[in-house]
gemmi code that builds the backbone of each chain (N, CA, C; Angstrom):
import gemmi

chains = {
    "A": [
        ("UNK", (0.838, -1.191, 0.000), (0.000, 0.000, 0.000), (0.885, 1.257, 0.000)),
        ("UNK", (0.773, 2.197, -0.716), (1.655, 3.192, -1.053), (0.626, 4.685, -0.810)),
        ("UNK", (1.259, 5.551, 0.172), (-0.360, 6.720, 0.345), (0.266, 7.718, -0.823)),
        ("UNK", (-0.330, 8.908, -1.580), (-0.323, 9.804, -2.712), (-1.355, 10.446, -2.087)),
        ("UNK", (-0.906, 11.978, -3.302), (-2.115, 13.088, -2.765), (-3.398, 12.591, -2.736)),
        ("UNK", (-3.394, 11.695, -3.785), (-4.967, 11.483, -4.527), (-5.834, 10.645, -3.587)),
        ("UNK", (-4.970, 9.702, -2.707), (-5.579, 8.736, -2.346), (-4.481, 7.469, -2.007)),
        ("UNK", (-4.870, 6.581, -1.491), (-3.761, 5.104, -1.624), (-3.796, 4.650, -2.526)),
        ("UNK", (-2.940, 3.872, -2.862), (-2.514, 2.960, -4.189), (-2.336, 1.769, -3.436)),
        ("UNK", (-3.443, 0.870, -3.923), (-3.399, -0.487, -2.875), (-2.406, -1.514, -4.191)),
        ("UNK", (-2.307, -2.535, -3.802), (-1.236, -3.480, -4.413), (-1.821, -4.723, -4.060)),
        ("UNK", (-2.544, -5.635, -4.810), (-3.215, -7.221, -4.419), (-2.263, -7.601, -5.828)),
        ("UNK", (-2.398, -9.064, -5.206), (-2.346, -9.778, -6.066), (-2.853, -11.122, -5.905)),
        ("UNK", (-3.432, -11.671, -7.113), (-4.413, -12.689, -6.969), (-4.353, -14.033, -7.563)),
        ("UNK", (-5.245, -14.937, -7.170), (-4.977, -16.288, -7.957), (-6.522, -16.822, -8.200)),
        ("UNK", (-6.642, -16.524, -9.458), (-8.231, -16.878, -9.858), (-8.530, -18.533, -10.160)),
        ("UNK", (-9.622, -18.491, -9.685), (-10.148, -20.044, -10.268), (-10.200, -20.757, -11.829)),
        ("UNK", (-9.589, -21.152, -12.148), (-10.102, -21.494, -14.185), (-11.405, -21.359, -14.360)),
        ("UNK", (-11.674, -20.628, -15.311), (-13.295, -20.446, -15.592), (-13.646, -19.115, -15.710)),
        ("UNK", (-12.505, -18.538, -14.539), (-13.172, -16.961, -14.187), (-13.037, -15.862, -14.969)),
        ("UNK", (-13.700, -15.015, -15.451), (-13.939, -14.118, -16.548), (-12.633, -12.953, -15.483)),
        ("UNK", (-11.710, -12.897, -16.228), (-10.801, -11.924, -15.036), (-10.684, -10.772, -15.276)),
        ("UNK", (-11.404, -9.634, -16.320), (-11.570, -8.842, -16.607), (-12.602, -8.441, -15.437)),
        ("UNK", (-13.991, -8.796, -15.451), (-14.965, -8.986, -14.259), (-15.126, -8.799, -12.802)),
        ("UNK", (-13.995, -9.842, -12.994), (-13.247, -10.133, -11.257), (-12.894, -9.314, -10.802)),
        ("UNK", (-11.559, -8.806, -11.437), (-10.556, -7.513, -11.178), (-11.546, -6.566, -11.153)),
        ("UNK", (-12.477, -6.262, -11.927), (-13.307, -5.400, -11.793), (-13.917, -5.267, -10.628)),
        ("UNK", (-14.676, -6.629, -9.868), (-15.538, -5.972, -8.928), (-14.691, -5.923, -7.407)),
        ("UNK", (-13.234, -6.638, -7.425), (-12.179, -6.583, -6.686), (-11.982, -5.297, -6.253)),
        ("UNK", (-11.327, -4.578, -7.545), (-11.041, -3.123, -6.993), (-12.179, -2.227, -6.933)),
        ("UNK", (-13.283, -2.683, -7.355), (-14.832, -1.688, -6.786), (-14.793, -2.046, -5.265)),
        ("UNK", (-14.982, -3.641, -4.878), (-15.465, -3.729, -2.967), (-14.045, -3.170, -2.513)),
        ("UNK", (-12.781, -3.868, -2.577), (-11.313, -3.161, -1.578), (-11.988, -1.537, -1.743)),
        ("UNK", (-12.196, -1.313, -2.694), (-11.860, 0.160, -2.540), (-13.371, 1.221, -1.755)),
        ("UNK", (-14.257, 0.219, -1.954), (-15.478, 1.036, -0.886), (-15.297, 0.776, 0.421)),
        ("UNK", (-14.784, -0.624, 0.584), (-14.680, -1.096, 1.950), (-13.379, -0.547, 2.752)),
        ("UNK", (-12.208, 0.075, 1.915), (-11.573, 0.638, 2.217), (-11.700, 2.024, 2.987)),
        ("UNK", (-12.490, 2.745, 2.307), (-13.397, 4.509, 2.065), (-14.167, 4.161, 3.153)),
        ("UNK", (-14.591, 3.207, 3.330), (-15.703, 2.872, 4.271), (-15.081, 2.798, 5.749)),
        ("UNK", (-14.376, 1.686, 5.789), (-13.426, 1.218, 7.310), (-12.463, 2.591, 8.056)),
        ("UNK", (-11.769, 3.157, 6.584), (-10.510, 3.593, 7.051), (-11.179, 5.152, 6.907)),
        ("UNK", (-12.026, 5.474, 5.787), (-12.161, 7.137, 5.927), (-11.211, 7.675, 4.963)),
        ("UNK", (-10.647, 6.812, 4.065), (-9.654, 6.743, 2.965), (-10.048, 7.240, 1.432)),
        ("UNK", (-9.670, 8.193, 1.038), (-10.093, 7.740, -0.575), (-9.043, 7.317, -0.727)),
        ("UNK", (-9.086, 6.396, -1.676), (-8.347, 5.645, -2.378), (-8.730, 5.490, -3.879)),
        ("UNK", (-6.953, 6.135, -4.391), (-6.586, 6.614, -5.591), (-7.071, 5.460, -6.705)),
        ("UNK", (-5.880, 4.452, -6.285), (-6.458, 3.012, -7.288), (-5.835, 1.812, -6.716)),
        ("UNK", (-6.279, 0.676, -7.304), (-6.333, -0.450, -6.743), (-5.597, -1.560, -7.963)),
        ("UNK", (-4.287, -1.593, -7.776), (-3.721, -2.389, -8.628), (-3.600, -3.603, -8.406)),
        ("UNK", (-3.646, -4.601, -9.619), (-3.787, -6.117, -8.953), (-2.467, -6.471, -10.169)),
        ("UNK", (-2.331, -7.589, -9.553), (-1.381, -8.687, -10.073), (-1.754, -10.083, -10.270)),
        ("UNK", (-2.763, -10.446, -11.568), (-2.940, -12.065, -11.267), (-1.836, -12.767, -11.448)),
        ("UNK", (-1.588, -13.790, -10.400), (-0.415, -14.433, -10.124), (-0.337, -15.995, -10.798)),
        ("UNK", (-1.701, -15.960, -10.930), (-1.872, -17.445, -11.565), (-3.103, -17.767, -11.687)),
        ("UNK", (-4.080, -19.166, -12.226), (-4.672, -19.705, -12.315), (-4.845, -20.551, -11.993)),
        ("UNK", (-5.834, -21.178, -10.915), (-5.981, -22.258, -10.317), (-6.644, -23.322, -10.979)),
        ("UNK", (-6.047, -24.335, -11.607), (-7.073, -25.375, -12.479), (-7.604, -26.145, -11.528)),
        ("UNK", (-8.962, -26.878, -11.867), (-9.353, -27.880, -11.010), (-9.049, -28.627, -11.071)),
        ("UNK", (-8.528, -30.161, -10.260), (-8.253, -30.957, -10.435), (-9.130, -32.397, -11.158)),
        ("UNK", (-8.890, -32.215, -12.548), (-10.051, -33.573, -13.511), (-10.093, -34.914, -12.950)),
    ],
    "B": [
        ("UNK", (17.050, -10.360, -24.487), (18.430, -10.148, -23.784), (18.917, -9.160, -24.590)),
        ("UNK", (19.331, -7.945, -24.310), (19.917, -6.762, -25.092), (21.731, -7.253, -25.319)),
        ("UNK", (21.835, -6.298, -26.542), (22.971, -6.349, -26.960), (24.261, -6.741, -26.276)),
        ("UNK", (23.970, -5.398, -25.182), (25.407, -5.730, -24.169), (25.586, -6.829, -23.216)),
        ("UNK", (24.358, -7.121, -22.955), (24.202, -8.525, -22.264), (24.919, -9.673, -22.951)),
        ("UNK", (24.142, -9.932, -24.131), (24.998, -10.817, -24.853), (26.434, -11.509, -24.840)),
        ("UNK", (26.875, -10.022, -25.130), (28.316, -9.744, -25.316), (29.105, -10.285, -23.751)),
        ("UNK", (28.349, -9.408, -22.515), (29.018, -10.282, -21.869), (28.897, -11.294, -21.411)),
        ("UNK", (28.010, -11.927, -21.449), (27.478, -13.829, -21.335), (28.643, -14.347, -22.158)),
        ("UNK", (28.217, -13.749, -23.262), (29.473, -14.418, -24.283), (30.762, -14.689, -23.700)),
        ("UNK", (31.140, -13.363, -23.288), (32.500, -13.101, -22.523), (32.424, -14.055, -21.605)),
        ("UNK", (31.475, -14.536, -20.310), (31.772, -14.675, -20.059), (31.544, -16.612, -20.031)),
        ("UNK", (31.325, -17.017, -20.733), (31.280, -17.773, -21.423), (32.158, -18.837, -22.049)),
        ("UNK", (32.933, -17.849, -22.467), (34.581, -18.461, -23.167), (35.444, -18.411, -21.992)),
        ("UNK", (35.243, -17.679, -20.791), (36.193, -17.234, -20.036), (35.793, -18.958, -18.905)),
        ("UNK", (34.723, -19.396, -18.866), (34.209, -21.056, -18.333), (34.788, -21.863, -19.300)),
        ("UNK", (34.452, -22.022, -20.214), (35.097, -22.901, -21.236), (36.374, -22.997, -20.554)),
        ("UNK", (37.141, -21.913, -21.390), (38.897, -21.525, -20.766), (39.194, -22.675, -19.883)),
        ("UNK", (38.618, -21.906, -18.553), (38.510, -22.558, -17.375), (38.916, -23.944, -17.490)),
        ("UNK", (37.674, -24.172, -17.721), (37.087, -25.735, -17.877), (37.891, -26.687, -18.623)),
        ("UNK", (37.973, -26.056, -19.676), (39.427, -27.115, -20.758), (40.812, -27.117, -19.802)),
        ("UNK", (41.094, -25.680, -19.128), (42.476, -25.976, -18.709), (41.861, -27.172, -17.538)),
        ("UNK", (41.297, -26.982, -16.390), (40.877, -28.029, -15.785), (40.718, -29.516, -16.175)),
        ("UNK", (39.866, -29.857, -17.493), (40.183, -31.026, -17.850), (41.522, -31.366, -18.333)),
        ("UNK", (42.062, -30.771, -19.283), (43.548, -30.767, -19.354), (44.531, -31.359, -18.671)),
        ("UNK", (44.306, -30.699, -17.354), (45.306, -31.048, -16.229), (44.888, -32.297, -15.514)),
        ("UNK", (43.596, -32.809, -15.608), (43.009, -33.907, -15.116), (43.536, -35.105, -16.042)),
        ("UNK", (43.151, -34.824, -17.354), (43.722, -35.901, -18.043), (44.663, -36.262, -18.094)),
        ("UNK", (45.832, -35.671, -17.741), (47.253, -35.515, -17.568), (47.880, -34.825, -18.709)),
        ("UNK", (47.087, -34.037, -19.956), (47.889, -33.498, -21.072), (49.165, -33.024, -20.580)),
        ("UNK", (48.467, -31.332, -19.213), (49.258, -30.336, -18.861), (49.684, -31.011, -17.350)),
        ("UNK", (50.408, -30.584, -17.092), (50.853, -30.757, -15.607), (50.526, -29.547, -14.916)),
        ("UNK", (49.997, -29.646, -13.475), (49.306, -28.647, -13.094), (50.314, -27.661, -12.502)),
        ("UNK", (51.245, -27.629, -12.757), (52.451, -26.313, -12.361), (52.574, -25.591, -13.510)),
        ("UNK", (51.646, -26.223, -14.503), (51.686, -25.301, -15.774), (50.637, -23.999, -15.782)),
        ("UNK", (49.335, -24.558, -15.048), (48.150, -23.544, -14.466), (48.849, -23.268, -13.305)),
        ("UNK", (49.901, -23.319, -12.436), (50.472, -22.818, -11.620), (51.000, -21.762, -11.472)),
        ("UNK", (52.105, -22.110, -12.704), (52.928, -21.144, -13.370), (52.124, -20.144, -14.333)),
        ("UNK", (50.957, -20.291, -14.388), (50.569, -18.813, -15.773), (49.796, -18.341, -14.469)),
        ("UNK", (49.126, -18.550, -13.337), (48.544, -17.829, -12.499), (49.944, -16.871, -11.622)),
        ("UNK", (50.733, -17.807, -11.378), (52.138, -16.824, -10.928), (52.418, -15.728, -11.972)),
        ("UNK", (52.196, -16.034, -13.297), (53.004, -15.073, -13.799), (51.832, -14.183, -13.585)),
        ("UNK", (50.643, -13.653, -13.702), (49.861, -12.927, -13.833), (50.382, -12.177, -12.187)),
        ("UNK", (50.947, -12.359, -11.440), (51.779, -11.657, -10.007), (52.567, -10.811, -10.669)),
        ("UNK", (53.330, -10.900, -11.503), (54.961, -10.736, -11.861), (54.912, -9.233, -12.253)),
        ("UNK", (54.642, -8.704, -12.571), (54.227, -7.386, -12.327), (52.937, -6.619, -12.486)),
        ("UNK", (53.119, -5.154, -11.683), (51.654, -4.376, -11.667), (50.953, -4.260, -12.417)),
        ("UNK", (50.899, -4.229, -13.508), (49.909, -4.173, -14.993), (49.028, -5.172, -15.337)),
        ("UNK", (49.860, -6.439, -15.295), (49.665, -7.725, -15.477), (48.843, -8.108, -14.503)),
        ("UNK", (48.852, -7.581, -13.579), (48.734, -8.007, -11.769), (46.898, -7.179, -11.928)),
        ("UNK", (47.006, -5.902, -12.202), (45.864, -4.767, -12.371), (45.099, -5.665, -13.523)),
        ("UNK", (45.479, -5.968, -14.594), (44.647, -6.308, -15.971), (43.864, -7.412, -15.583)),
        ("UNK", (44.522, -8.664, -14.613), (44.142, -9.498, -14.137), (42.906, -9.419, -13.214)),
        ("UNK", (43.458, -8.451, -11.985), (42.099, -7.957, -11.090), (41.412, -7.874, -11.920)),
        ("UNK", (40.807, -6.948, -12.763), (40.076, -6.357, -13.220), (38.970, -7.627, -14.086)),
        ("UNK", (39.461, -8.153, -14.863), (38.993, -9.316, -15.191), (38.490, -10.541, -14.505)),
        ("UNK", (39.381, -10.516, -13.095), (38.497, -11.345, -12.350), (37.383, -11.103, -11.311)),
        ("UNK", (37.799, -9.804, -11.194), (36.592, -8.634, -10.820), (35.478, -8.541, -11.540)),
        ("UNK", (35.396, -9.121, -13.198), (34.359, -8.589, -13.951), (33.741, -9.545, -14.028)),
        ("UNK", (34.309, -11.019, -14.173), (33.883, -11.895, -13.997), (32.880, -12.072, -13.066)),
        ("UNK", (33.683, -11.939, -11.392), (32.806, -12.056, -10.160), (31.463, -11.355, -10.255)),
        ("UNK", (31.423, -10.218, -10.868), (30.484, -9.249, -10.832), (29.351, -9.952, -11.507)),
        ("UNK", (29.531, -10.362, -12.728), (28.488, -11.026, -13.732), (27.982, -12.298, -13.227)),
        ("UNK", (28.882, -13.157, -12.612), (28.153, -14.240, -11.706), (27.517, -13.884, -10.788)),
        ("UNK", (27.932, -12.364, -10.115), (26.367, -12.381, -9.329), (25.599, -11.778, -9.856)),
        ("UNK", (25.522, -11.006, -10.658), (24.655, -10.205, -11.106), (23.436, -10.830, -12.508)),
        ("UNK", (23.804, -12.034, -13.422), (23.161, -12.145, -13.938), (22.000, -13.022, -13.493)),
        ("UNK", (22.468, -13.949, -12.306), (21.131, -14.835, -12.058), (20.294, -14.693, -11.408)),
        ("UNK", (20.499, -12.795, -10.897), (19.349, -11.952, -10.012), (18.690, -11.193, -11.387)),
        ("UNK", (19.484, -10.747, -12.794), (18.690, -10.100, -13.151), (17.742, -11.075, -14.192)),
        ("UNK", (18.067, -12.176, -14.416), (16.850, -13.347, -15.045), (15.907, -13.390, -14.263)),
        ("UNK", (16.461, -13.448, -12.868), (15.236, -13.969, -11.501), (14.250, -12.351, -11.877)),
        ("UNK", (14.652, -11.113, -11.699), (14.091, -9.949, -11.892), (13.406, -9.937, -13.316)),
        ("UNK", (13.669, -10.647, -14.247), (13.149, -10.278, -15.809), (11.889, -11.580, -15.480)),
        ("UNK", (12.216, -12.798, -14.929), (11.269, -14.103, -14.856), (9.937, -13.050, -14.149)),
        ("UNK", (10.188, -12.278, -12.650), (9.572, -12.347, -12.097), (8.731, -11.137, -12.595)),
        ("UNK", (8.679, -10.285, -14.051), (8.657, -9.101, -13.821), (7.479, -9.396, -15.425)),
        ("UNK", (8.020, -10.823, -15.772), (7.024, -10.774, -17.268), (5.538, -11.048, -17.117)),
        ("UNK", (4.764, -10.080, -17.642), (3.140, -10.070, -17.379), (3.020, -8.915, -18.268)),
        ("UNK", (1.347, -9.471, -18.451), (0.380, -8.345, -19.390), (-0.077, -7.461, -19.208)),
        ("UNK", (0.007, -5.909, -19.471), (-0.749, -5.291, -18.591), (-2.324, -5.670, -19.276)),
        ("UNK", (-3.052, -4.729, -18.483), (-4.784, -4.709, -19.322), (-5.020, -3.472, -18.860)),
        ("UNK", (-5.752, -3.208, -19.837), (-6.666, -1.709, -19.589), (-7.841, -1.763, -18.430)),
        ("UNK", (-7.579, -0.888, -17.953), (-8.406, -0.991, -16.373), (-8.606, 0.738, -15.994)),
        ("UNK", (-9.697, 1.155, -15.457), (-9.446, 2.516, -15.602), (-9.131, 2.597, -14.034)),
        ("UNK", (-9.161, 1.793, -13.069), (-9.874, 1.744, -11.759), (-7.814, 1.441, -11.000)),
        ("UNK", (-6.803, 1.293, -12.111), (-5.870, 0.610, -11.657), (-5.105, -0.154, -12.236)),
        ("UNK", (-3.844, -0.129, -11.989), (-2.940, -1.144, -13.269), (-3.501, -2.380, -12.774)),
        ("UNK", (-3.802, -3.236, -14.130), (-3.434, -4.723, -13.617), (-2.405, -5.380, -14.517)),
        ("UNK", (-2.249, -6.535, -14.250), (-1.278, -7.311, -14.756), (-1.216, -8.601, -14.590)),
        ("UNK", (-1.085, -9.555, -15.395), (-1.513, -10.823, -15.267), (0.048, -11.763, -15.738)),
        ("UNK", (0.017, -12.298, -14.776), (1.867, -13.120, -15.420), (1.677, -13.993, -17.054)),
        ("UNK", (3.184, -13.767, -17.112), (3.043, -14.517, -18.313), (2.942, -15.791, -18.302)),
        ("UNK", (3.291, -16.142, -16.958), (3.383, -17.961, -16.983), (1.820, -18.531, -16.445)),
        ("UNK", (1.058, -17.621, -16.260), (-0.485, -17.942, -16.082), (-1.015, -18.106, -17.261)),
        ("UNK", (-0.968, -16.944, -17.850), (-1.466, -17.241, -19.316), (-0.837, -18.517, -20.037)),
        ("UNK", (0.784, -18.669, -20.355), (0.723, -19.490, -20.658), (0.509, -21.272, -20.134)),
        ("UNK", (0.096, -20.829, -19.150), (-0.113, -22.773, -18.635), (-1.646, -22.434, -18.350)),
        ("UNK", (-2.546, -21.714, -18.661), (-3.735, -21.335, -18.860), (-3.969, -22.101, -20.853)),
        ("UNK", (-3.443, -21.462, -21.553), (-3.059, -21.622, -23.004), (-3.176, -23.312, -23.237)),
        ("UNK", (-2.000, -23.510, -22.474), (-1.870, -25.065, -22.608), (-3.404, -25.926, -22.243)),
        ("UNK", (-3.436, -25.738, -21.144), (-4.602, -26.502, -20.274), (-5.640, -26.141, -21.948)),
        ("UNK", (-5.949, -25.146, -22.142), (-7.536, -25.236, -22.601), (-7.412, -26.083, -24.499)),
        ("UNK", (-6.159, -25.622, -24.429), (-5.342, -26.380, -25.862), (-5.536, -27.702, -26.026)),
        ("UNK", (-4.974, -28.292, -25.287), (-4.909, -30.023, -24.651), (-6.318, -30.189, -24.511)),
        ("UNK", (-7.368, -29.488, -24.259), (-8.770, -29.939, -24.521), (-9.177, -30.281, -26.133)),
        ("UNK", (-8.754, -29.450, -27.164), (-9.024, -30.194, -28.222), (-8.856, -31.074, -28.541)),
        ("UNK", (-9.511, -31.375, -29.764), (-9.524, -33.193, -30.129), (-8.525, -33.314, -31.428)),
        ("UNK", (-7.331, -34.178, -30.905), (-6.272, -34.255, -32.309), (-4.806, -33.792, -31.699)),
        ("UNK", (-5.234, -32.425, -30.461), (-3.935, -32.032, -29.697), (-3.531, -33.245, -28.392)),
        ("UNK", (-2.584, -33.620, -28.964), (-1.445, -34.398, -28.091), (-0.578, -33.609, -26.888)),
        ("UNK", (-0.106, -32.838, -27.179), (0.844, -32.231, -26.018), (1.098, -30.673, -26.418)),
        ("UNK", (0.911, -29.535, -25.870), (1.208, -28.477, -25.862), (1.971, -27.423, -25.147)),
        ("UNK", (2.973, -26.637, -26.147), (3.466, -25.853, -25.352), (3.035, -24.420, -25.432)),
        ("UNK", (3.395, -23.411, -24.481), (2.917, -21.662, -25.104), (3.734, -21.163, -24.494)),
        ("UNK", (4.123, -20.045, -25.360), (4.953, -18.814, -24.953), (4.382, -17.441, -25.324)),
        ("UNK", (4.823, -16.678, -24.328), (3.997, -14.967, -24.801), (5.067, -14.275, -24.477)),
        ("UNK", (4.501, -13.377, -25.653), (5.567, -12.194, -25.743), (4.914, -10.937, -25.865)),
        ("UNK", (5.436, -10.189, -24.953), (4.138, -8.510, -24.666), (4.848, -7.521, -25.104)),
        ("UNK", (4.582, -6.815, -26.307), (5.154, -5.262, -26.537), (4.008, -4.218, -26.393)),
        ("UNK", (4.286, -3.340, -26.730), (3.045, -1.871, -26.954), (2.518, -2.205, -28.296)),
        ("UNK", (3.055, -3.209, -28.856), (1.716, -3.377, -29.872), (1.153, -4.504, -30.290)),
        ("UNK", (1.294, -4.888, -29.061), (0.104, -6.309, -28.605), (1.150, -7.546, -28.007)),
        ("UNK", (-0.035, -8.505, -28.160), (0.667, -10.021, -27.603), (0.835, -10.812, -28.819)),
        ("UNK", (2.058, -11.303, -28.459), (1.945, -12.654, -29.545), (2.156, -13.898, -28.850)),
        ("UNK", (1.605, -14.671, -29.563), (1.435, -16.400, -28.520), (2.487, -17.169, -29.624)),
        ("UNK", (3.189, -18.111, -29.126), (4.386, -18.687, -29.867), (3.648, -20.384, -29.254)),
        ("UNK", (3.054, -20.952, -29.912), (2.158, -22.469, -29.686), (3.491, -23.512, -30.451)),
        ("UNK", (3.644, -24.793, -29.726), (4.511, -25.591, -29.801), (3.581, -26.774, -29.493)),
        ("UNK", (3.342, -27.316, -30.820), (1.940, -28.502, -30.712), (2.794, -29.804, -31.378)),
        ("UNK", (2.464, -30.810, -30.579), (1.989, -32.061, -30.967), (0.419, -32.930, -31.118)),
        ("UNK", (0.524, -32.736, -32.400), (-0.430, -33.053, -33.330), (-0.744, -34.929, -33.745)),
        ("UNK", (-1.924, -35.603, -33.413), (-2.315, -36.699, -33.993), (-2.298, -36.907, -35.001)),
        ("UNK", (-1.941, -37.868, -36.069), (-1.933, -37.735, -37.443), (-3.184, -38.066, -37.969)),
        ("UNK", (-3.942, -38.583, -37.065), (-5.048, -39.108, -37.396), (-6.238, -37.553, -37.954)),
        ("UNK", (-6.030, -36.694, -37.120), (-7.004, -35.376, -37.553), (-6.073, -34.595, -38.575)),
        ("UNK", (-7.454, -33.676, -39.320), (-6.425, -32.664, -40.453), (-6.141, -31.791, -39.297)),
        ("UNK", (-4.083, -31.480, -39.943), (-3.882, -30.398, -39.061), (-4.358, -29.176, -39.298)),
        ("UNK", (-4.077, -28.447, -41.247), (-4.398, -27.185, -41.081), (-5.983, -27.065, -40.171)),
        ("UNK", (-7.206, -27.872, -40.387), (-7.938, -28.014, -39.266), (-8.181, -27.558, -37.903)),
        ("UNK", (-6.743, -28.453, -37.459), (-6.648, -28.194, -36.240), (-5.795, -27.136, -35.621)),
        ("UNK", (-4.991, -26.401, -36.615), (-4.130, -25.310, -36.320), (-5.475, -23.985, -36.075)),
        ("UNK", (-6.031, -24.156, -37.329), (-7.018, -22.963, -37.301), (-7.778, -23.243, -36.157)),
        ("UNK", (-8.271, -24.253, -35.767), (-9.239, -24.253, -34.801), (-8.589, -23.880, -33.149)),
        ("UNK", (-7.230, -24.617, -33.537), (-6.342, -23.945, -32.076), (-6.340, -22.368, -31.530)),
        ("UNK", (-6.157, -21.730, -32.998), (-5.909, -20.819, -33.273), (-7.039, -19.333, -32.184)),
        ("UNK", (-8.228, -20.180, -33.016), (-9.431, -19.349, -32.554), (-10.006, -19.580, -31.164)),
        ("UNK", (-9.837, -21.097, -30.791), (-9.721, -21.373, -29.480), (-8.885, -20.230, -28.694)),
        ("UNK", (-7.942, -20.208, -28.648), (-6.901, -19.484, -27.487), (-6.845, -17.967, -28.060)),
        ("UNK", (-7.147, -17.302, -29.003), (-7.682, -15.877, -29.155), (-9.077, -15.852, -28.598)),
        ("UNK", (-10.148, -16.341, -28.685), (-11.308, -16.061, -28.092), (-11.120, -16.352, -26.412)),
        ("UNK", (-10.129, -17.076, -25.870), (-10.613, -17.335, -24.634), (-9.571, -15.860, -24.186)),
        ("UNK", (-8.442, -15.858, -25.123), (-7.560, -14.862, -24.271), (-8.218, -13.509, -24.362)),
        ("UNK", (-9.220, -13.450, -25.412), (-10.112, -11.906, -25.394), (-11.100, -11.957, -24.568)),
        ("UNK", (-12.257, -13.085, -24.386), (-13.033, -12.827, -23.423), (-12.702, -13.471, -22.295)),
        ("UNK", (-12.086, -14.462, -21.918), (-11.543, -15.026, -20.117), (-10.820, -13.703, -19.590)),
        ("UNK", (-9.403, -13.655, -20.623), (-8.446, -12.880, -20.034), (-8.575, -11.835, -19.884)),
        ("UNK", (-9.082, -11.115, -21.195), (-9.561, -9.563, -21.113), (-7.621, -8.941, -22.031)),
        ("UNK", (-7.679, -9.954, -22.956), (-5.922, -9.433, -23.474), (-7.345, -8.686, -24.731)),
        ("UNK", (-7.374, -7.730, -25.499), (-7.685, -7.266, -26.203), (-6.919, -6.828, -27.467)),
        ("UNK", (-5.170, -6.776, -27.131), (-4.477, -6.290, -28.786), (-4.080, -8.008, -29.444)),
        ("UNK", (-4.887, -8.997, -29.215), (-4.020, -10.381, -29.405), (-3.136, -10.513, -30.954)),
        ("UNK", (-2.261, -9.768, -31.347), (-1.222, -9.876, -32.729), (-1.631, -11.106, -33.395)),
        ("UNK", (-1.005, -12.059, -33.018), (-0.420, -12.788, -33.830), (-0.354, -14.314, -32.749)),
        ("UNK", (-0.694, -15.482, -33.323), (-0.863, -16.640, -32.616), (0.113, -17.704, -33.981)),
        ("UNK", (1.095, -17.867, -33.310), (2.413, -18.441, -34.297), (2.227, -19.971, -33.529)),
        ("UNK", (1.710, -20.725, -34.830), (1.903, -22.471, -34.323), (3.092, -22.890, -34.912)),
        ("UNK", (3.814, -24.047, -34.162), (4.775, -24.653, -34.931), (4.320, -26.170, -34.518)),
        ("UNK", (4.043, -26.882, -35.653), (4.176, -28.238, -34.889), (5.209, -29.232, -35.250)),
        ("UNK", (5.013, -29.628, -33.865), (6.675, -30.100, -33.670), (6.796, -31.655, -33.835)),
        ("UNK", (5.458, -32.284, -33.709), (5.653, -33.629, -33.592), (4.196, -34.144, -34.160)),
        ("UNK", (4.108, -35.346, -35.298), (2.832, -35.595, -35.666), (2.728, -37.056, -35.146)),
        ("UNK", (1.914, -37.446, -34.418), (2.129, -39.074, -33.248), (0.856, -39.885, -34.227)),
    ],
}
model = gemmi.Model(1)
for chain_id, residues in chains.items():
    chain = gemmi.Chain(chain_id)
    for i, (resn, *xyz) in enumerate(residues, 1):
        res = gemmi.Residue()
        res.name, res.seqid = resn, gemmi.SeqId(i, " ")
        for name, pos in zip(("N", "CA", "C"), xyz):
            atom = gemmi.Atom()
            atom.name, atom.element = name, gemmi.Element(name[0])
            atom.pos, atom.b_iso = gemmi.Position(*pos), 0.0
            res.add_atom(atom)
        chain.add_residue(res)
    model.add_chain(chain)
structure = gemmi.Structure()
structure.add_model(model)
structure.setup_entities()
């Protein structure tokens, strides 16, 4: 987490399930961190960068 | 790997070899080892010789540590970005490609698959390394590979500039 004028710059990084639309995901990821953030802390927060780290296949 | 890199891998490269031959050399019994004795003494024998030497084994030392942190830094650093207005993201390259594979190996006719990606500013390109059944048509199955792993990497992944999807097949079973 890095603080700026604008707001924090959060830093996740993630490991999605196979299947998962990750455009979507990431999407509604950095929508909840970042209300629940604004919300808890009293924070705006600038942006919410992710890192998918991998893909979790299921095991066939 | 940029230019100067090269050059000194290269360098240092020949400078292992070197090594390595005089080492076997002396093992086999060609040289007698007062012969690598004697050329490391002489490199003492005076300051120049003595300086030219440091310096080289100084450059050496340097590149053994330094190159297998900056692969570890280039391994750990390759990923896609995506357009996101909310925030960078970035997705590794070794997800995508063992993502690639997995949904590849679901077609019918693909035997074994490999993928590689490569990310510039003007898009992705996928480098596919297929073993192919002889039993199905390949151009078939190239095209159908093809559209497989562009449609999933545009709508799963969210890669949107997808270039160029380069098959090679490597083996027909």
């Amino acid at each position: 987490m890095k603080d700026s004028q604008k707001g924090l710059d959060i830093f996740l990084a993630l490991i999605v399930e196979e299947g998962t639309l990750i455009p979507r995901v990431v999407e509604e990821v950095q929508k909840k961190v970042s209300e629940e953030v604004q919300r808890s802390l009293g924070t705006s927060v600038a942006r919410v960068n992710i890192k998918i780290k991998g893909i979790k296949f299921s095991s066939k | 790997m940029r230019f100067y890199q090269k050059i000194i891998v290269g360098v240092g490269f020949v400078a292992l070899a070197a090594f390595s031959l005089g080492g076997v050399l002396v093992a086999v019994g060609v040289f007698s080892r007062f012969v690598v004795v004697a050329a490391l003494s002489a490199l003492e024998q005076d300051p120049v010789t003595r300086l030219v030497s440091l310096a080289v084994f100084l450059f050496l030392l340097g590149m053994s540590i330094y190159f297998p942190f900056s692969f570890r830094r280039k391994a750990q650093k390759a990923t896609v970005g995506l357009k996101n207005p909310l925030g960078q993201v970035e997705i590794s390259q070794k997800a995508i490609s063992e993502f690639i594979q997995r949904i590849g190996k679901e077609l019918e006719g693909v035997e074994d698959l490999e993928a590689g990606i490569k990310s510039s500013e003007e898009g992705v390109d996928v480098y596919l390394t297929l073993s192919a059944q002889a039993k199905g048509e390949i151009p078939r199955l190239i095209d159908e590979l093809q559209t497989v792993v562009k449609n999933y990497l545009t709508s799963t992944i969210g890669i949107e500039n997808v270039r160029e999807i380069k098959v090679k097949v490597a083996k027909i079973l």
